[in-house]
Every structure is written in C-alpha cells, then in structure tokens.
Residue frames as a rotation matrix with the C-alpha (Angstrom) as fourth column:
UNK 1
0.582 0.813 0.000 0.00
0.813 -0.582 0.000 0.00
0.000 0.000 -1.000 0.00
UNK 2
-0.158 -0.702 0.694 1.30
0.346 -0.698 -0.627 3.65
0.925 0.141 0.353 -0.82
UNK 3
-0.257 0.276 -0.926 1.76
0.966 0.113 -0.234 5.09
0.040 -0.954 -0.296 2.63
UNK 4
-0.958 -0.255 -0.128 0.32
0.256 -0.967 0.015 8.08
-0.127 -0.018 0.992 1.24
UNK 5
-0.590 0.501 -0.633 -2.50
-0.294 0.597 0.746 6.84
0.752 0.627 -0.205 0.20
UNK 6
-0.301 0.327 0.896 -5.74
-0.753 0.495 -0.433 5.42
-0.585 -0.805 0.098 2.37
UNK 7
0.554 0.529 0.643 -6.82
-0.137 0.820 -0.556 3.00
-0.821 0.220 0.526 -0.37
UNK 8
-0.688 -0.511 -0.515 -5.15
-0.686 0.226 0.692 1.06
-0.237 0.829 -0.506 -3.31
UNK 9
0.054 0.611 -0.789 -6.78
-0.915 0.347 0.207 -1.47
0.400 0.711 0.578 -5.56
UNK 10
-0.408 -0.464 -0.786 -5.11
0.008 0.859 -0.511 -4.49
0.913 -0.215 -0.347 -4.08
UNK 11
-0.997 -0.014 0.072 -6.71
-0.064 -0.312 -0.948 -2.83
0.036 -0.950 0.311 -0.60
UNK 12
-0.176 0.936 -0.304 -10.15
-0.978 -0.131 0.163 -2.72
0.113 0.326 0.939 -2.06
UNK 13
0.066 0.209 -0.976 -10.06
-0.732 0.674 0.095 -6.38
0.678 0.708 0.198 -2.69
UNK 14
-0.867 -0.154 -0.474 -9.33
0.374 0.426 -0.824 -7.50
0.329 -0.891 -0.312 0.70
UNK 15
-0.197 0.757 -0.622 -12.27
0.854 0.445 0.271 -7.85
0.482 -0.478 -0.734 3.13
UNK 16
-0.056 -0.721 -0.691 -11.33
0.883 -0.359 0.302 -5.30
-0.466 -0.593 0.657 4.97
UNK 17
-0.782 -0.263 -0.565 -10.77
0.018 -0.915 0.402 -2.72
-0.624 0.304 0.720 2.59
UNK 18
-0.806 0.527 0.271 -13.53
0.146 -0.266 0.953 -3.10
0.574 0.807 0.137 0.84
UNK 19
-0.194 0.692 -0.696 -15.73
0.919 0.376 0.118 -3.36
0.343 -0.617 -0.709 3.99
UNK 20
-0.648 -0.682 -0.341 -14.27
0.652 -0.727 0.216 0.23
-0.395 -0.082 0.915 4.70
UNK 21
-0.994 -0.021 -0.108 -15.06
-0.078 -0.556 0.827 1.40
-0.077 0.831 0.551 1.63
UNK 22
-0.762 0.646 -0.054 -18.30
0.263 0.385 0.885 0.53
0.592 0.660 -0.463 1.63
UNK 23
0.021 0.307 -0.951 -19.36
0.943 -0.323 -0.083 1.91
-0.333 -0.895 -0.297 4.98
UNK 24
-0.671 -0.186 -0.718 -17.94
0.051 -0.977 0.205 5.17
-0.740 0.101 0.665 3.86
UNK 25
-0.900 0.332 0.283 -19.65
0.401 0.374 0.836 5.00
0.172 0.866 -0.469 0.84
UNK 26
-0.503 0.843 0.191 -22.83
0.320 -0.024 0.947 4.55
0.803 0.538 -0.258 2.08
UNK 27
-0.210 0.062 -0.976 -22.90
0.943 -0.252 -0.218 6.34
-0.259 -0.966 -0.005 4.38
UNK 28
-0.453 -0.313 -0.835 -22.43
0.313 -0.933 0.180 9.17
-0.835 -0.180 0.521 2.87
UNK 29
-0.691 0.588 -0.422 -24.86
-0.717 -0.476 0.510 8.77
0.098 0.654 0.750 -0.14
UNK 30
-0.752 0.638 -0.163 -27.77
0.659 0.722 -0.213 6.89
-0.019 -0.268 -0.963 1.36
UNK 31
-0.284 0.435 -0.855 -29.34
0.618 -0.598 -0.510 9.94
-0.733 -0.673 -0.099 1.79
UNK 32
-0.741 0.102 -0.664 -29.38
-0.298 -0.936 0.189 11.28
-0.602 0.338 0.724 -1.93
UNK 33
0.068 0.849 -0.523 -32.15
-0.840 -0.234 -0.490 11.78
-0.539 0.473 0.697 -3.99
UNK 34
0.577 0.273 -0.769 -32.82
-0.707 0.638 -0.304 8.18
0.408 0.720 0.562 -5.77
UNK 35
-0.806 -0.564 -0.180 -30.59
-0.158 0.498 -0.853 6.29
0.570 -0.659 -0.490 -3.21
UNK 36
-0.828 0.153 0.540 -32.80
-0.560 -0.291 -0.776 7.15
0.039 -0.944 0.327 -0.30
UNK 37
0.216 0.949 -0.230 -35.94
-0.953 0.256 0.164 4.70
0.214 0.183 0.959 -1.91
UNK 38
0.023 -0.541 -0.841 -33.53
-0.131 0.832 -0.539 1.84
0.991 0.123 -0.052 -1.59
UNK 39
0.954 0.021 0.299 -33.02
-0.282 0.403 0.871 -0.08
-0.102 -0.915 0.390 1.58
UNK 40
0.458 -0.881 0.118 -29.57
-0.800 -0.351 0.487 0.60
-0.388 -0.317 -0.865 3.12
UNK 41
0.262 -0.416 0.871 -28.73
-0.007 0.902 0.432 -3.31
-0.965 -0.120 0.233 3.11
UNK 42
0.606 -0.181 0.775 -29.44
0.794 0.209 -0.571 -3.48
-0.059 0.961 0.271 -0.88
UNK 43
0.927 -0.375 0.015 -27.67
-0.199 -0.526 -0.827 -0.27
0.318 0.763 -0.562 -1.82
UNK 44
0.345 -0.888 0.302 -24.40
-0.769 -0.083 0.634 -1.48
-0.538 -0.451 -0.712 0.24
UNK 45
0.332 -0.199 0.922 -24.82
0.515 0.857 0.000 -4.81
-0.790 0.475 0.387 -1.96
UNK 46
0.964 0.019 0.264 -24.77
0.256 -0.309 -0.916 -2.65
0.064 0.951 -0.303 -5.01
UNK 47
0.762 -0.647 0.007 -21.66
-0.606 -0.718 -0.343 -0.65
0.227 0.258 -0.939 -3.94
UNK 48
0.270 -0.720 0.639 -19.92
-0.382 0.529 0.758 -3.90
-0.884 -0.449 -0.132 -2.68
UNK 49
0.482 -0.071 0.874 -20.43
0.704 0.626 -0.337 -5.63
-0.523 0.777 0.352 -5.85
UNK 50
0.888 -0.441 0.128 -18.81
-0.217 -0.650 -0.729 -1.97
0.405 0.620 -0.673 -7.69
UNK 51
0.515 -0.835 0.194 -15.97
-0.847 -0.531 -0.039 -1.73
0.136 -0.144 -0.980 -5.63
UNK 52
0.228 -0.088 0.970 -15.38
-0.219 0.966 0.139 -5.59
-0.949 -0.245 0.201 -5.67
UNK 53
0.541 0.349 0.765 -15.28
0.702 0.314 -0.639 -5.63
-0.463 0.883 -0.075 -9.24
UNK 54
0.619 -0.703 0.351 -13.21
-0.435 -0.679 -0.592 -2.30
0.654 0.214 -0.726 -10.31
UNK 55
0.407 -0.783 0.471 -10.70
-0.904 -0.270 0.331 -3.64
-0.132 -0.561 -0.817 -7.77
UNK 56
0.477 -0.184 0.859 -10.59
0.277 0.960 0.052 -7.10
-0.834 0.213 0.509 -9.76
UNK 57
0.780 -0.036 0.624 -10.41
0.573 -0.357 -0.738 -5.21
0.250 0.933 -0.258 -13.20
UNK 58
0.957 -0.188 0.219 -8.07
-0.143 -0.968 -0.207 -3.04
0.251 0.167 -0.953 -11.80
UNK 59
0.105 -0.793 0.600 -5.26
-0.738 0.342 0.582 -5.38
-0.667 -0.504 -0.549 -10.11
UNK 60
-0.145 -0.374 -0.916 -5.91
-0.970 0.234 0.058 -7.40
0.192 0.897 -0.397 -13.51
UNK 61
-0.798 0.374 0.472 -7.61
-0.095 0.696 -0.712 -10.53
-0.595 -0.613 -0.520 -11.99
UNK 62
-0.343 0.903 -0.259 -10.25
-0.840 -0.419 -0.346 -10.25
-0.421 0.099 0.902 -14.16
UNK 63
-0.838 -0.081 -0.540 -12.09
-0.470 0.609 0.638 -13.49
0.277 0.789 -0.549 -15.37
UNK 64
0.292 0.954 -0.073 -15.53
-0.462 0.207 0.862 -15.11
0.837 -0.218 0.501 -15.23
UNK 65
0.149 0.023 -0.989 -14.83
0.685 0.719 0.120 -17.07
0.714 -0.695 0.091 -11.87
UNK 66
-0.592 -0.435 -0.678 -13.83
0.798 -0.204 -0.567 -14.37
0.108 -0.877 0.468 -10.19
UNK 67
-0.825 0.498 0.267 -16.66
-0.481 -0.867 0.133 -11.71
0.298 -0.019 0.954 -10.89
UNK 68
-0.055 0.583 -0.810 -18.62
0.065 0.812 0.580 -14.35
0.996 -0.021 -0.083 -10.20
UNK 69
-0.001 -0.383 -0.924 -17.29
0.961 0.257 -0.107 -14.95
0.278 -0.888 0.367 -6.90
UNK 70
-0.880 -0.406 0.245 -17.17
0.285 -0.866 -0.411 -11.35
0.379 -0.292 0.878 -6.53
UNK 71
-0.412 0.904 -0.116 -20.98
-0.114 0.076 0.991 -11.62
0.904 0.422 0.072 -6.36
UNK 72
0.286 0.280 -0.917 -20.82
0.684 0.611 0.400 -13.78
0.671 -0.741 -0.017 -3.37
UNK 73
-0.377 -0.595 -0.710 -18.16
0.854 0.074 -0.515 -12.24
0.359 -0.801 0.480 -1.51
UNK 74
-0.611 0.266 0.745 -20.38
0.103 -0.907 0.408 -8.82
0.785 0.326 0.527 -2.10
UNK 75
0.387 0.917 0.099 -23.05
-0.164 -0.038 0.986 -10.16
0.907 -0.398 0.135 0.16
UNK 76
0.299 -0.412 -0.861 -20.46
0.924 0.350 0.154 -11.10
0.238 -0.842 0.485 2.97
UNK 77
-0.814 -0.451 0.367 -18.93
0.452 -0.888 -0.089 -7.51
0.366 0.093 0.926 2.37
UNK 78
-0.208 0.733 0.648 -22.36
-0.290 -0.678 0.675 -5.48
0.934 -0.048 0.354 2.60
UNK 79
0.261 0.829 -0.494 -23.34
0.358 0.392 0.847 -7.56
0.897 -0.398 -0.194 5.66
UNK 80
-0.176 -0.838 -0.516 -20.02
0.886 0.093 -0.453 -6.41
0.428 -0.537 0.727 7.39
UNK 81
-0.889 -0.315 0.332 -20.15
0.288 -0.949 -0.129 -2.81
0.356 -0.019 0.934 6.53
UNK 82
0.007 0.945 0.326 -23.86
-0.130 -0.323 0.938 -2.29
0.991 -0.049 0.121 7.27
UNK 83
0.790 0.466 -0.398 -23.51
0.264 0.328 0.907 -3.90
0.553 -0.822 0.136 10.53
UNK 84
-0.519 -0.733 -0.440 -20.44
0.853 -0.479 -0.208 -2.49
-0.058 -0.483 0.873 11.57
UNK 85
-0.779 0.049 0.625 -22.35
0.113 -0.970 0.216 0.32
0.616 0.239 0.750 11.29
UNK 86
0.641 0.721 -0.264 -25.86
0.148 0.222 0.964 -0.94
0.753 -0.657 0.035 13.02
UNK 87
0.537 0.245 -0.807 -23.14
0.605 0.554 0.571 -1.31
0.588 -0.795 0.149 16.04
UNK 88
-0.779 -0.624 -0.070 -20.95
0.584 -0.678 -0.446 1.69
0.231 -0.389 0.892 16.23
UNK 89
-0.391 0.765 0.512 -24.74
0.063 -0.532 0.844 3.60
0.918 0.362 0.160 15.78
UNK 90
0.568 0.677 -0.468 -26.00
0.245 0.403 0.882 1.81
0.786 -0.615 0.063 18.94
UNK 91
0.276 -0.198 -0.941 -23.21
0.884 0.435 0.168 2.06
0.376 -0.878 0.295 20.85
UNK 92
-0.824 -0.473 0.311 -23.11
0.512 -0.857 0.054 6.12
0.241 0.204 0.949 20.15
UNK 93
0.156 0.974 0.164 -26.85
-0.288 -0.114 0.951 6.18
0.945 -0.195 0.262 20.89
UNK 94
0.423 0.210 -0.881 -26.42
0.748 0.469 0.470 4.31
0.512 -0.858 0.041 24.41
C-alpha cells in the first residue's frame, strides 16, 4: 500500500478494505435523492459488488470465476459494513 495513500486497488479487494469502503460509501450517499428509496442493506450490496469488481479489473484478476465470486463475496462484504455500522450507531446512541 502507498503510505500516502488510504486506499489502493489491491486494498479494495481484501475484506477489509472493501468493507471500509463501503461503509464510507454509504454512508455518505444513502441519503441522496434516488438512493434514499432503496433499503440501506441493498444499496451497500450494489456498492460492494462496484468496488469488488473495479478492484478485480483493476489489479488485472479479471475473469468469469472471479466476478462471479465477486458476487458472493459482495453479500459477505455489505453484511459487514452495514452492521459495523448498526453497532458503532447503537453504541453512540447508548
């Protein structure tokens, strides 16, 4: 990773970094027009499955098994980032 840098492609692609990324994300556009009809869970799927995918295509990984698979790992990703959110939320409410 550049240590200038908070994200690289190769970072995206890692649980982790893409779990990140996706919190931030949607966090920060859940709220705009045509987002905001969606239900939080689905639009984090959507942006896992983007930033899961540009960060295959982009580290050059790209083939049908792995976008495939990028599918899956989209729904493990979204479940993180959503709930890692559901519990920092609560524990800032308490």
């Amino acid at each position: 990773m550049i240590p200038e840098s908070f994200f690289d492609w190769p970072s995206l692609g890692t649980y982790a970094g893409a779990t990140l990324a996706v919190m931030v994300v949607v966090e920060f556009t859940k709220e705009l027009p045509g987002i905001r009809a969606l239900h939080t869970r689905f639009w984090a799927y959507i942006v896992a499955v983007v930033v899961l995918i540009l960060s295959t295509v982009f580290t050059g990984q790209v083939d049908a098994p792995t976008i495939f698979l990028c599918l899956f790992n989209a729904v493990i990703v979204a479940m993180a980032a959503v709930g890692g959110y559901d519990i920092t939320h609560k524990v800032k409410t308490e």
